[in-house]
C-alpha positions as CSV (number, residue, x, y, z in Angstrom):
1,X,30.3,-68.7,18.6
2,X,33.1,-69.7,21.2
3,X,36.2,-70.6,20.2
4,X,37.5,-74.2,19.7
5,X,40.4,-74.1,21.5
6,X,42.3,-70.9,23.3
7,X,46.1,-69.8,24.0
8,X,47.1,-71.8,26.9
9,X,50.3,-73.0,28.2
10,X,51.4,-76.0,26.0
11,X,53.1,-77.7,29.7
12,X,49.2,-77.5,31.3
13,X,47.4,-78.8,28.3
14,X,49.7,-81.8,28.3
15,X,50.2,-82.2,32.1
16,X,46.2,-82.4,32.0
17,X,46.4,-84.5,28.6
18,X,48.7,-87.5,30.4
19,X,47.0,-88.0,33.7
20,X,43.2,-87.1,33.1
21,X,41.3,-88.7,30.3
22,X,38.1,-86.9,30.3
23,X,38.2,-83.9,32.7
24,X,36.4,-82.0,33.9
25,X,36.3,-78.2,34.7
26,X,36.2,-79.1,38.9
27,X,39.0,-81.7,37.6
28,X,41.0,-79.2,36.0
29,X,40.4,-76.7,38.4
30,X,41.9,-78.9,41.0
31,X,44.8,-80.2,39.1
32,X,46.0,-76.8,37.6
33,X,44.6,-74.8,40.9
34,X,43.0,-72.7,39.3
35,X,40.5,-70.3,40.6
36,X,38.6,-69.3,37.4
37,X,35.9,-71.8,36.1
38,X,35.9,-69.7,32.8
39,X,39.6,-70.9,31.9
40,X,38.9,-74.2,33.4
41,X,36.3,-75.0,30.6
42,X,38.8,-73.5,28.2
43,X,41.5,-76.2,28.8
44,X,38.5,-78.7,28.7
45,X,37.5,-77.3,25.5
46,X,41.1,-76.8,23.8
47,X,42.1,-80.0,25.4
48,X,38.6,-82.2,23.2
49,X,39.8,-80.4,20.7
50,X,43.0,-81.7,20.9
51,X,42.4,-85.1,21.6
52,X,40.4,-85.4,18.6
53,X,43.9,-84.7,16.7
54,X,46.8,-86.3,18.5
55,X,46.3,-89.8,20.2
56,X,49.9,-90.7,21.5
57,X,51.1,-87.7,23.3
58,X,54.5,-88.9,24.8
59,X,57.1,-86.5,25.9
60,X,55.9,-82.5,26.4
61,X,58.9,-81.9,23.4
62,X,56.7,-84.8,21.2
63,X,53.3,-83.6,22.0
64,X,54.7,-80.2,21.2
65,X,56.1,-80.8,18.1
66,X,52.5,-83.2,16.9
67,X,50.8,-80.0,17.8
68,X,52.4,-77.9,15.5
69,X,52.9,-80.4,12.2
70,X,48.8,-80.5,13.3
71,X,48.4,-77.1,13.2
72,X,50.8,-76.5,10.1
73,X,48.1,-78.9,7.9
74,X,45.2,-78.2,9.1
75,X,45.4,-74.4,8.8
76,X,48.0,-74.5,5.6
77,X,50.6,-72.1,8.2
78,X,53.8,-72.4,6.2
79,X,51.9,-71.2,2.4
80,X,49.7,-68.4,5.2
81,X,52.8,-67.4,6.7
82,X,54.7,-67.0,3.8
83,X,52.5,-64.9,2.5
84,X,52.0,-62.5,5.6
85,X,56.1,-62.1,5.2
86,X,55.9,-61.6,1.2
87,X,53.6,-58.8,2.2
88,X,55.5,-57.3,5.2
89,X,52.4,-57.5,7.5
90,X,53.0,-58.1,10.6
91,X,52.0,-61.5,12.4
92,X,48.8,-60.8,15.1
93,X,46.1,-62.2,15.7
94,X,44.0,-59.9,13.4
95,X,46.1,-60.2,10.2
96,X,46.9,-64.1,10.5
97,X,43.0,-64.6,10.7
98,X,42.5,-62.5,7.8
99,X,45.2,-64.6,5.9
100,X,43.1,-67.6,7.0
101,X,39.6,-66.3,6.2
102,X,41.0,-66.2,2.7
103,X,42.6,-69.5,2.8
104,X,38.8,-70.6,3.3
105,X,39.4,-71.3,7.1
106,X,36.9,-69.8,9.9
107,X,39.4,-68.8,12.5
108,X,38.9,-66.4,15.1
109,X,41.4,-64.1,16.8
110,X,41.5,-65.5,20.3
111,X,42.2,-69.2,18.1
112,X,44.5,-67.3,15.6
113,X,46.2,-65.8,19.1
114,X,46.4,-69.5,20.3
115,X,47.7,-70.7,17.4
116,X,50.7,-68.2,17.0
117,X,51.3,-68.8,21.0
118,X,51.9,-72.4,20.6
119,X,54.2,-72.1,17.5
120,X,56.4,-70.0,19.6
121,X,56.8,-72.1,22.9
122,X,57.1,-75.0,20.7
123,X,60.1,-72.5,18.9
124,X,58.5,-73.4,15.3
125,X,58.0,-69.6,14.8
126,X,60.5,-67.1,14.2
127,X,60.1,-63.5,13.1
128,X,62.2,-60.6,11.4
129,X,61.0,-56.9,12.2
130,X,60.2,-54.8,9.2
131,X,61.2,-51.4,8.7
132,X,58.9,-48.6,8.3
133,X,59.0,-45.1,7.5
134,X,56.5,-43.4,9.5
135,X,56.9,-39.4,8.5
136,X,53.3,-38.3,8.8
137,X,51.4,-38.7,11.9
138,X,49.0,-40.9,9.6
139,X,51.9,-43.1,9.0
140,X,52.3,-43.9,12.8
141,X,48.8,-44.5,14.0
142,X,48.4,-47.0,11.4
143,X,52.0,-48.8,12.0
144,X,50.7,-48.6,15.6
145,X,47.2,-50.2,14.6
146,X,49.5,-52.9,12.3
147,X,51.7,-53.5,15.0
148,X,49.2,-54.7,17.2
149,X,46.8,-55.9,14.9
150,X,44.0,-54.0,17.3
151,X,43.7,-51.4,19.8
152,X,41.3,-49.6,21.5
153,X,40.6,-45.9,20.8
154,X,41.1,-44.7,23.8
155,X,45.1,-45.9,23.8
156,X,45.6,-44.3,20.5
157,X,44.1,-41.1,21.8
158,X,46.5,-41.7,25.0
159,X,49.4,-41.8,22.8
160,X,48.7,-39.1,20.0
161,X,46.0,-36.9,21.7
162,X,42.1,-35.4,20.9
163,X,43.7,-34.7,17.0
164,X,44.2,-38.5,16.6
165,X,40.2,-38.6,15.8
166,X,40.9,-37.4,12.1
167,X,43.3,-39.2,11.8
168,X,41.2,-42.5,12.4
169,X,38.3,-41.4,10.5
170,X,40.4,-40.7,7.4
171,X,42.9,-44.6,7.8
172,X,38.9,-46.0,7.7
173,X,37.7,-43.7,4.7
174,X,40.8,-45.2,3.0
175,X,40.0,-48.8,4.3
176,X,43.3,-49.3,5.8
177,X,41.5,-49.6,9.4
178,X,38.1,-50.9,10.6
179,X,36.5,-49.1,12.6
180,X,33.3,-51.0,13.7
181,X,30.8,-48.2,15.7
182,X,31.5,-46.3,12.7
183,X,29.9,-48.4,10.2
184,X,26.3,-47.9,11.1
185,X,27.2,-44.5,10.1
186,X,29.5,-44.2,7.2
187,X,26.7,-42.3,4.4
188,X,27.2,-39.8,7.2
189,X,30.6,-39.7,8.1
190,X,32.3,-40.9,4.4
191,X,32.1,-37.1,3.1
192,X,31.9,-35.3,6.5
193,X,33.9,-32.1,5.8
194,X,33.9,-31.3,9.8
195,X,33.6,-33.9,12.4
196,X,32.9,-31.3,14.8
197,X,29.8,-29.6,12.9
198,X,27.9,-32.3,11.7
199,X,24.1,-32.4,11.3
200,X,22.6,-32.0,14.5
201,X,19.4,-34.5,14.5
202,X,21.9,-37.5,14.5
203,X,21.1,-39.9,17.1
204,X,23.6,-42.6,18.7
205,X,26.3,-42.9,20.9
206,X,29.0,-41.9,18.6
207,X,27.1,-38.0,18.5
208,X,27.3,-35.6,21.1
209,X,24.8,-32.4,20.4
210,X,26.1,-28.7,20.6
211,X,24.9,-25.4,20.3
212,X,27.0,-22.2,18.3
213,X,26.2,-19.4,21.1
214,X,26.8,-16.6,18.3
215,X,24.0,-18.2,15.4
216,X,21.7,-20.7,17.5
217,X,22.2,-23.5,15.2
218,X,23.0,-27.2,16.4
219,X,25.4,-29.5,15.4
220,X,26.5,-32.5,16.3
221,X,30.0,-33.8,17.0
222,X,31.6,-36.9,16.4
223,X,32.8,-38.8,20.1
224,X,34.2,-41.9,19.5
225,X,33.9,-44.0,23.0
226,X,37.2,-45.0,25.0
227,X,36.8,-48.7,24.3
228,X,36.0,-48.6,20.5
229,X,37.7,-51.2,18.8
230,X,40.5,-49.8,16.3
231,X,41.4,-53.0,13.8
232,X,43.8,-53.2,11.0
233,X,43.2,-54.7,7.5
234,X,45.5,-55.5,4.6
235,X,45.0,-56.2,1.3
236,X,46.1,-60.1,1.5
């Protein structure tokens, strides 16, 4: 399901909300000179969305500010927020949709990314880093997971090298991290002693096949792809 409304400059969504009433994406297009129809139909779509909210939009500082106090009720931000900082979880996309979800709202993480966007160029948002003690190389990958709420595998593999695997597999065993193209798979991987000698009849595209040249037997190995989606998850 698309989005209701996306993380786009607060100064174009009201330039576009003043002089065009109903516009559309060759309208916005043209105003904003934009080349992409895609995020043409997003500032039609965010702007509906908008309008069905706020009906006097003034100043850029007032229609600003409506936003947010729109935002703040709707979504319940200041009791959501206060609860991210009461449990020193960092404020992403990922995590304030999760604080949502349980708040009983259905927000997704490019609206939960729009969301924390327009709080801070409206400078209703301000945020304290948290210290961390990261000793064990478990401790880092999933501050850097945190941190950015997610990541692909293929970054974290980047950063910490081929050994960060384990290290993955065990954060999701422990349901600190999600992990999604492993879940299909989890009776198999949850007690997995060696992700390199695994049975070798498994079949999908997180197995690669390989054959011990000294006793003939086959295995298969776990290859998690590039662009796998890393997530974090906290207990909210």
């Amino acid at each position: 399901m698309p989005a209701q409304f996306y993380p786009l400059p607060l100064k174009n969504l009201y330039r576009l909300a003043v002089s065009l009433e109903d516009p559309s994406p060759e309208e916005v297009k043209s105003k904003l000179r934009l080349k992409s129809k895609r995020t043409a139909s997003q500032y039609v779509r965010t702007l509906s969305w908008i309008r069905e909210r706020i009906k006097n939009f003034g100043s850029l500082e007032d229609f600003s500010n409506e936003l947010v106090s729109v935002l703040a009720e709707e979504y319940n931000l200041r009791r959501v927020i206060e609860s991210l900082s009461k449990g020193m979880v960092p404020l992403t996309p990922a995590s304030l949709s999760s604080a949502l979800r349980k708040e009983g709202k259905k927000v997704s993480s490019t609206e939960a990314r729009a969301i924390i966007s327009w709080l801070k160029q409206a400078d209703a948002l301000k945020e304290r880093k948290v210290p961390v003690l990261t000793l064990t190389r478990e401790d880092k990958v999933l501050e850097e997971v945190r941190s950015r709420g997610s990541v692909t595998y293929g970054t974290l593999r980047k950063a910490y090298g081929d050994e960060v695997r384990d290290v993955i597999v065990s954060l999701w065993r422990k349901g600190l991290i999600s992990v999604p193209v492993l879940e299909k798979h989890r009776d198999v991987l949850e007690e997995a002693e060696d992700l390199d000698r695994l049975p070798g009849n498994l079949k999908g595209k997180i197995f690669a096949t390989w054959q011990d040249r000294i006793t003939g037997e086959t295995f298969s190995e776990l290859v998690i792809p590039s662009r796998a989606k890393i997530e974090a998850r906290w207990s909210l």
